[in-house]
Backbone bond lengths (Angstrom), bond angles and torsions (degrees), N, CA, C in turn:
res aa  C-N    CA-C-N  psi(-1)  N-CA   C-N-CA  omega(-1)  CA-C   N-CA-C  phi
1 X - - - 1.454 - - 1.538 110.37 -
2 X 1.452 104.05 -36.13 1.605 108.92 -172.88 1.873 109.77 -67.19
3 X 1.511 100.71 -39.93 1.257 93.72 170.39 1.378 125.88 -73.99
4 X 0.962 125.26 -35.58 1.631 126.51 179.34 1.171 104.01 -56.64
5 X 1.148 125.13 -46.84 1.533 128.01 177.07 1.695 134.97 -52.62
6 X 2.002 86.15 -40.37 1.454 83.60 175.72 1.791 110.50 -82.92
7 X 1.687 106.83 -12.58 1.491 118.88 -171.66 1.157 90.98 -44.11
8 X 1.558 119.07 -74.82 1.616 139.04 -149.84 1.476 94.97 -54.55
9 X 1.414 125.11 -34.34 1.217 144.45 -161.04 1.844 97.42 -52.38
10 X 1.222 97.00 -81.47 1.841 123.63 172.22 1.426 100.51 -42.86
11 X 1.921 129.95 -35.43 1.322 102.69 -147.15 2.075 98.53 -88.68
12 X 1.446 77.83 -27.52 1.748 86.08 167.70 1.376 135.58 -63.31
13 X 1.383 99.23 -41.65 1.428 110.63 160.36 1.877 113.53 -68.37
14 X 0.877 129.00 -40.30 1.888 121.18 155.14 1.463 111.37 -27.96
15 X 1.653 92.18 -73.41 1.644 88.11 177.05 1.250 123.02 -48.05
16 X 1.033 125.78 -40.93 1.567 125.98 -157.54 1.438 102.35 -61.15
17 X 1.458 113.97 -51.70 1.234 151.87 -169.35 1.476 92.61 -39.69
18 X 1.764 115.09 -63.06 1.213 107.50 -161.71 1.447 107.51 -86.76
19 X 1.249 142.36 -21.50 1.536 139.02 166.45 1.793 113.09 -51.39
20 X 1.682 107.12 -10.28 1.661 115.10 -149.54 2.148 84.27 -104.56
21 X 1.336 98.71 -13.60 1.267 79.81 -148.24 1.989 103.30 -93.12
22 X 1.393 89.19 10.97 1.962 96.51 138.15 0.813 125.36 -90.13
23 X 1.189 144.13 16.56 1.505 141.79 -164.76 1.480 107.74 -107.40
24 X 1.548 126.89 141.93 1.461 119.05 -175.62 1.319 123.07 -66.28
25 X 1.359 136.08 168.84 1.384 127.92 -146.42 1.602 94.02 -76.50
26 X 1.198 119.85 -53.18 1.558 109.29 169.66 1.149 136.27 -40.28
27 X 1.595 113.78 -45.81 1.225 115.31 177.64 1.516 106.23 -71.18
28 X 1.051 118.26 -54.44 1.590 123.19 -178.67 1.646 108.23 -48.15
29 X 1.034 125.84 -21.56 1.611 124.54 -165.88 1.846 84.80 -96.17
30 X 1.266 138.79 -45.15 0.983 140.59 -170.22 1.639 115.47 -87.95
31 X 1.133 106.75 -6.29 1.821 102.64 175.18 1.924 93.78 -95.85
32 X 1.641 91.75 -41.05 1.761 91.96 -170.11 1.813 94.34 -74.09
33 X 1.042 156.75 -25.56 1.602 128.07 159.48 1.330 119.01 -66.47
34 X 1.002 139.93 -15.21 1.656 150.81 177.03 1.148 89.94 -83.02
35 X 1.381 150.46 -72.06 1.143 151.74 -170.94 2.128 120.06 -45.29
36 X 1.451 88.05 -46.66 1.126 106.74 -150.38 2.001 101.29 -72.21
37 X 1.695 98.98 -35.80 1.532 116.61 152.53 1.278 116.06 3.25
38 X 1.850 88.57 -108.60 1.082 92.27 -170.46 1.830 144.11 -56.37
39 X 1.677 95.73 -28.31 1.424 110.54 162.32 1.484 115.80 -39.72
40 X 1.734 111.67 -58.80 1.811 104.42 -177.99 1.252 117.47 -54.02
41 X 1.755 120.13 -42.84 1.434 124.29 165.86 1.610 125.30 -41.05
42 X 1.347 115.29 -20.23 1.200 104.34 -171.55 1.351 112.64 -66.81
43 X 1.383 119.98 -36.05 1.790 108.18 -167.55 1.775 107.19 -94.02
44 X 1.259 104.93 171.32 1.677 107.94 -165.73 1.366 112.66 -85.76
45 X 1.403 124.14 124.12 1.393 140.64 -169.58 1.253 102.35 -99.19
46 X 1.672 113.72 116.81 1.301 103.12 163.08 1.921 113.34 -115.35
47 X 1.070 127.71 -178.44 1.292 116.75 -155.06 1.463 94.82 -156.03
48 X 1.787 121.82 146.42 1.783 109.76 -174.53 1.250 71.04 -134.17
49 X 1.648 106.38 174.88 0.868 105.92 -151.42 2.088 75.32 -124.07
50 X 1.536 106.89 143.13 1.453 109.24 171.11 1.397 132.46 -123.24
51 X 1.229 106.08 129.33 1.553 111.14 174.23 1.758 95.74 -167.89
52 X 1.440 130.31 -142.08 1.570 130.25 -145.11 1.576 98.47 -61.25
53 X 1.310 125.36 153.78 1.864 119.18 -179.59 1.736 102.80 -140.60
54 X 1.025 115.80 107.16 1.278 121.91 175.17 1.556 98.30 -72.56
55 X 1.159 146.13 152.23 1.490 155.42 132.72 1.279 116.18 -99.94
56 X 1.468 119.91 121.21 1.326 134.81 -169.01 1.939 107.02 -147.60
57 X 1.524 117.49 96.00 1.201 142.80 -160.91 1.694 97.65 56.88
58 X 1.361 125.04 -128.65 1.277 110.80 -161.00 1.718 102.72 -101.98
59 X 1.023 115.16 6.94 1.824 129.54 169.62 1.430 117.17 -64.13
60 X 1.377 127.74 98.82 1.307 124.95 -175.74 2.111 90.90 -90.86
61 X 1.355 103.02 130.33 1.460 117.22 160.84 1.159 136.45 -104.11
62 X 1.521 156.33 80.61 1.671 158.88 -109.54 1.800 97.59 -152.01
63 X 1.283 78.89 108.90 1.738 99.49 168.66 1.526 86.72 -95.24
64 X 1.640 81.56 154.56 1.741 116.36 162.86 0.884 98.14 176.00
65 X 1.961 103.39 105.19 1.502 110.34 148.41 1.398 140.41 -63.16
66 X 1.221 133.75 171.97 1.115 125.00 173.59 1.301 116.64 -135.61
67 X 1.520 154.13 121.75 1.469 93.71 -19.26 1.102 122.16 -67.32
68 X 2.180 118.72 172.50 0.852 115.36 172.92 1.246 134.59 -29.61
69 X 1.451 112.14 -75.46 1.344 124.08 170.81 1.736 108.42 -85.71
70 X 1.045 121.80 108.54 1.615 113.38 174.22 1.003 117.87 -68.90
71 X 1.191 123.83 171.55 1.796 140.95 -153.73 1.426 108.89 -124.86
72 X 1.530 132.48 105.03 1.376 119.73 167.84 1.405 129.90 -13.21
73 X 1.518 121.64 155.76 1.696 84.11 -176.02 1.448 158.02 37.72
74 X 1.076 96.99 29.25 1.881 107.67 -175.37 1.703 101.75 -123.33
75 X 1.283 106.19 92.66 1.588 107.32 159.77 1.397 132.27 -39.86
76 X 1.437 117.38 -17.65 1.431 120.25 -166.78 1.190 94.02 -87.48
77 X 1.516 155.04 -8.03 1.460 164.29 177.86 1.730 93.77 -44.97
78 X 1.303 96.02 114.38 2.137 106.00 162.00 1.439 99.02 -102.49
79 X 1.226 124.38 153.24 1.671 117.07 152.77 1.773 90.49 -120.81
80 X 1.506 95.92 117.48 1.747 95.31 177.37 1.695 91.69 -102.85
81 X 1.740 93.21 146.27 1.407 114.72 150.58 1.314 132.08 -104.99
82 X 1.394 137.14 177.54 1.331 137.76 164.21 1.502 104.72 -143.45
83 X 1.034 105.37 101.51 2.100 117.11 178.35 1.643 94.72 -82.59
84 X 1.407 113.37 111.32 1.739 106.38 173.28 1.853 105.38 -137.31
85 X 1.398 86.18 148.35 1.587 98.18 176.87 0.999 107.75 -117.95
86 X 1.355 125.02 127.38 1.934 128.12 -164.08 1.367 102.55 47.42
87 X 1.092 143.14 54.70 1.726 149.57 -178.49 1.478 100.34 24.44
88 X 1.455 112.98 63.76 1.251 151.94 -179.95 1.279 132.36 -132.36
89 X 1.414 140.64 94.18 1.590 139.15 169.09 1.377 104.34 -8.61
90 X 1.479 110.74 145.48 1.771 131.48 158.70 1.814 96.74 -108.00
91 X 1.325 95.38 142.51 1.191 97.10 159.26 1.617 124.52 -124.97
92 X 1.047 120.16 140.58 1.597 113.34 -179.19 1.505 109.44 90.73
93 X 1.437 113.41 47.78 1.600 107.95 170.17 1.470 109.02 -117.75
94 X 1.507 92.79 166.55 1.654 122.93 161.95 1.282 125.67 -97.98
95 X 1.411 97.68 110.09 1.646 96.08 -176.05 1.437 108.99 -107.71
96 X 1.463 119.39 160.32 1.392 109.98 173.73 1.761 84.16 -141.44
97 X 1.781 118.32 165.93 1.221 111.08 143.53 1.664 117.27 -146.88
98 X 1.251 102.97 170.04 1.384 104.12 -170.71 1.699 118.32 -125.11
99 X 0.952 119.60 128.10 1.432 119.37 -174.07 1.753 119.24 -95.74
100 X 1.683 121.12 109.99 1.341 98.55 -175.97 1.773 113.77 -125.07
101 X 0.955 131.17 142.04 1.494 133.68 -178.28 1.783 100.53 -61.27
102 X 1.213 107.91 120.12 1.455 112.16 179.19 0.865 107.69 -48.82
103 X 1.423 126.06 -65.86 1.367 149.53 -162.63 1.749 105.05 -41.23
104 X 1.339 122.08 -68.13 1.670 122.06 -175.81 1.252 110.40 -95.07
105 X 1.416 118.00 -26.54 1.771 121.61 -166.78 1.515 103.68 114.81
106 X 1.675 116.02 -25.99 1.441 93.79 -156.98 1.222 137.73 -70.99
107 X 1.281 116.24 158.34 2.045 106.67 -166.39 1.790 100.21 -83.10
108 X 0.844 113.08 139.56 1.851 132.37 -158.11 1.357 90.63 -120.29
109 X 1.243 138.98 -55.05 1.299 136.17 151.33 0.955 119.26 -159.41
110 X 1.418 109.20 -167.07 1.973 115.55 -165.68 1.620 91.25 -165.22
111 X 1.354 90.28 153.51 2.181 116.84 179.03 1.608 93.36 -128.36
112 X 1.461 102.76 95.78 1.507 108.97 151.49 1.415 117.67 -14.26
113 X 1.403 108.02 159.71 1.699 119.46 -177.37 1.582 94.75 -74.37
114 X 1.252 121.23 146.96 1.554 149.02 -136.84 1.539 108.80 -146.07
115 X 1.444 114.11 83.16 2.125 97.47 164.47 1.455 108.70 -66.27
116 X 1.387 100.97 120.28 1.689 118.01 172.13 1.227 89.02 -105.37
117 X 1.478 106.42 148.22 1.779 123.19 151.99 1.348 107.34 -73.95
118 X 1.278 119.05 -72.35 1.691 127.05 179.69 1.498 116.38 -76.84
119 X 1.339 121.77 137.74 1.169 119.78 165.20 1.923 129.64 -58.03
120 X 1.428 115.52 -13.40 1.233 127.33 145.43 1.655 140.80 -59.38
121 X 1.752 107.75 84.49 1.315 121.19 -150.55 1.833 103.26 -101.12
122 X 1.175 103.66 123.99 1.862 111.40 155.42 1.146 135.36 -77.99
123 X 1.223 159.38 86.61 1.662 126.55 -164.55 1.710 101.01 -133.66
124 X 1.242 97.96 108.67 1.576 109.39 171.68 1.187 117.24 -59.05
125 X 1.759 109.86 125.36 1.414 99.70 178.87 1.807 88.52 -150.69
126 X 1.519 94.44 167.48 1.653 95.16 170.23 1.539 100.47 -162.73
127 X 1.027 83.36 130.27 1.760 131.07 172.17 1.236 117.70 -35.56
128 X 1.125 131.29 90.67 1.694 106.17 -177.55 1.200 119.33 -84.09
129 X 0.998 124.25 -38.77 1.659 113.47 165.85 1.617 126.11 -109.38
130 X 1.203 127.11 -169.41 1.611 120.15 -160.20 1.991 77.08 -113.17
131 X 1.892 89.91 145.25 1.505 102.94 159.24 1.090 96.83 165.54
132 X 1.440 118.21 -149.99 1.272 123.61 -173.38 1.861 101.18 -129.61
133 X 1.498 100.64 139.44 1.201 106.89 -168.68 1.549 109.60 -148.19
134 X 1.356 116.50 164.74 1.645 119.80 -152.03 2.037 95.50 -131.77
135 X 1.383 112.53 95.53 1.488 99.92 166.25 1.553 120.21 -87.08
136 X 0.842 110.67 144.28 1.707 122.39 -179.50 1.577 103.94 -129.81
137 X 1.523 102.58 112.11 1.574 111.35 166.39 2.159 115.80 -114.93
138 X 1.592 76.93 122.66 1.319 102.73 -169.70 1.598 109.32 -85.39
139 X 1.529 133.18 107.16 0.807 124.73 161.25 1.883 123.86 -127.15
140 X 1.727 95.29 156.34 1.654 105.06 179.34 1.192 96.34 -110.04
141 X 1.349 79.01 145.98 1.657 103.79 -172.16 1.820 106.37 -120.00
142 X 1.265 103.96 99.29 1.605 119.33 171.08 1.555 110.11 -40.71
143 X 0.749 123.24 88.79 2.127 139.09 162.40 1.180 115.55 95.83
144 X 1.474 103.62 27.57 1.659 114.94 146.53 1.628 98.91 -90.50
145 X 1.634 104.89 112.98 1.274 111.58 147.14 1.609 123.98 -26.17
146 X 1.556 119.31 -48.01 1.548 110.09 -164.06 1.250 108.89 -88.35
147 X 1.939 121.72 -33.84 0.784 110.34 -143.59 1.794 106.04 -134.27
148 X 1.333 85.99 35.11 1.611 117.49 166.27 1.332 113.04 -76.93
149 X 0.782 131.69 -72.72 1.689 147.16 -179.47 1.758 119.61 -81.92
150 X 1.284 105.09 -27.83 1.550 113.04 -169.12 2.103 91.90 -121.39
151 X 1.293 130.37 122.91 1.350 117.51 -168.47 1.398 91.93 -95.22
152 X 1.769 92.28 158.79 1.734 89.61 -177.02 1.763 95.42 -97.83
153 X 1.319 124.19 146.04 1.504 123.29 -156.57 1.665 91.74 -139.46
154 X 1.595 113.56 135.02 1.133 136.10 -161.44 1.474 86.85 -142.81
155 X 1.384 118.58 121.55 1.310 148.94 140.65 1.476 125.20 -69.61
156 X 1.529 111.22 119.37 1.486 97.94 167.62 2.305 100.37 -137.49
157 X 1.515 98.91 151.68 1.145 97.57 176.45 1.583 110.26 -84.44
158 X 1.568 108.09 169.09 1.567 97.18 -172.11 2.524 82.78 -166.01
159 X 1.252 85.09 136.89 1.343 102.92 174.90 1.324 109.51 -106.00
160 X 1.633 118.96 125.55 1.387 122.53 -178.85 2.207 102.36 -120.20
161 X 1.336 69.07 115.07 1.806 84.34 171.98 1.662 122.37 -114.23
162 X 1.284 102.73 -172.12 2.153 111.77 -170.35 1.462 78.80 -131.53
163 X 1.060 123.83 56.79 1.634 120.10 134.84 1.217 110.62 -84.64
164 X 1.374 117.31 146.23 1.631 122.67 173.53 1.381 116.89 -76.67
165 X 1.148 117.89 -47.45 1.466 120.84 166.37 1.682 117.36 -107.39
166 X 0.886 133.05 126.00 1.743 114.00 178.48 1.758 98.03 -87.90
167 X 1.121 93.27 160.91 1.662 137.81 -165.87 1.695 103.21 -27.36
168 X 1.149 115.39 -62.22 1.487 161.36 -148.93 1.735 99.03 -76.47
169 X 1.281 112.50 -64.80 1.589 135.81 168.94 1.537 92.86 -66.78
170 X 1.199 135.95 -76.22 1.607 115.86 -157.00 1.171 112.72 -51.62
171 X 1.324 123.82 -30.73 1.616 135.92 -174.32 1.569 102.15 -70.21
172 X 1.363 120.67 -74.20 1.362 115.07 -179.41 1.213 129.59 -56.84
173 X 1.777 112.77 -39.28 1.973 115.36 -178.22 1.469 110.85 -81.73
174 X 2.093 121.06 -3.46 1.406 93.56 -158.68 1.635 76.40 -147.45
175 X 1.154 133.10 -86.14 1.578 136.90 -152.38 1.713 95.57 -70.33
176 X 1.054 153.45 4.04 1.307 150.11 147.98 1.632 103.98 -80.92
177 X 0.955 114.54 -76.21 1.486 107.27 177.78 1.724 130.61 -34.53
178 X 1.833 101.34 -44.03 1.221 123.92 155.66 1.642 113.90 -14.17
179 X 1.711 94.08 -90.83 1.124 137.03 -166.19 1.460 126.89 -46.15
180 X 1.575 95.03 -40.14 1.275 136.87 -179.35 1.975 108.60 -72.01
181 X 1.526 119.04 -53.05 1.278 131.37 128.49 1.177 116.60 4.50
182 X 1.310 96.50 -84.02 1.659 121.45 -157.78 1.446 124.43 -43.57
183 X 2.028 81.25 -52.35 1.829 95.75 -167.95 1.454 104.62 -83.53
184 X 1.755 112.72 -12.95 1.317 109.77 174.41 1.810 110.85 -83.25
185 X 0.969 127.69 -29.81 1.361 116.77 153.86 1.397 138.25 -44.77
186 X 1.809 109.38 -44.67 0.934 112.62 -176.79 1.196 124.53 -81.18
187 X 1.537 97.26 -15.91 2.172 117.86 162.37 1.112 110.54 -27.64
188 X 1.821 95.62 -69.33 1.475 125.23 -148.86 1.309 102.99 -62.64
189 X 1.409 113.25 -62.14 2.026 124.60 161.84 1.354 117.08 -23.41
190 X 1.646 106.08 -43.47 1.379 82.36 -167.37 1.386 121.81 -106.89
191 X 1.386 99.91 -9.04 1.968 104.89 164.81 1.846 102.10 -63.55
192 X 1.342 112.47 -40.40 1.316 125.69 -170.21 1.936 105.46 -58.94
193 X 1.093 85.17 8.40 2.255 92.69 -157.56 1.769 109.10 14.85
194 X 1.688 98.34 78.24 0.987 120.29 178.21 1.747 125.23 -122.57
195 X 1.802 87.61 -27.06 1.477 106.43 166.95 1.498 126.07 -125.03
């Protein structure tokens, strides 16, 4: 069904194509990106999420928090995962994770085992105090022989600070944009022979 659909998809867009191709170069460059849209949308995009990747047998595992560095106390804290086989989606797992203070071992908390559809995991959590801490996400994997019953568990370290903004975010949401400003002002000034 999916193909027939996108067939008709392409055969309409041909036509269009050739009724367009009187159209002036502007207009034609601007009907064919409007056009061209929705066609890429048609098939299913999936997306992992990247930052540290443990590999453990052929299972690549990729933390990325969000933010980078999290903030004591800040509810808005995600810790995303990406569970991949051949840098490939799992589908149909159990995830659990566990939170431990580097420093003694102790568990700070834990998120029960989890049926995910996609191997692309969110789990809101927040930090209550600043240090250094070690997450480990435990997942089973439905008709893996090994890792059905026994979870395969990927550790990653993660530093939690009382910065207001971390490093990473001030650079991209504020002094890039800044900057970016700047030199475009000083463009404008100086073709303008103003500066």
């Amino acid at each position: 069904m999916y193909y027939v659909a996108l067939k008709y998809a392409y055969m309409q867009y041909y036509f269009l194509l050739a009724k367009m191709s009187k159209l002036s170069p502007p207009s034609f460059a601007l009907t064919f990106c409007i056009l061209l849209l929705p066609i890429i949308q048609t098939g299913v995009a999936y997306g992992h999420f990247f930052g540290a990747t443990k590999n453990i047998d052929n299972y690549q595992v990729v933390f990325s928090p969000n933010p980078s560095t999290p903030i004591a106390n800040d509810s808005s804290t995600s810790l995303n995962f990406s569970v991949l086989e051949n840098n490939s989606n799992i589908y149909n797992i159990y995830a659990a994770m566990v939170v431990t203070d580097k420093q003694s071992g102790a568990v700070i908390g834990q998120v029960p085992y989890k049926f995910q559809e996609f191997s692309d995991i969110s789990v809101p959590y927040t930090f209550n105090k600043t240090g250094n801490y070690a997450v480990t996400l435990q997942t089973r994997i439905a008709g893996n022989e090994k890792y059905q019953d026994n979870p395969l568990v990927a550790s990653f370290d993660i530093s939690v600070g009382n910065q207001l903004i971390p490093f990473d975010e001030l650079m991209l949401f504020y002094v890039t944009p800044t900057a970016v400003a700047i030199a475009g002002i000083s463009i404008y000034l100086h073709f303008k022979k103003k500066l």
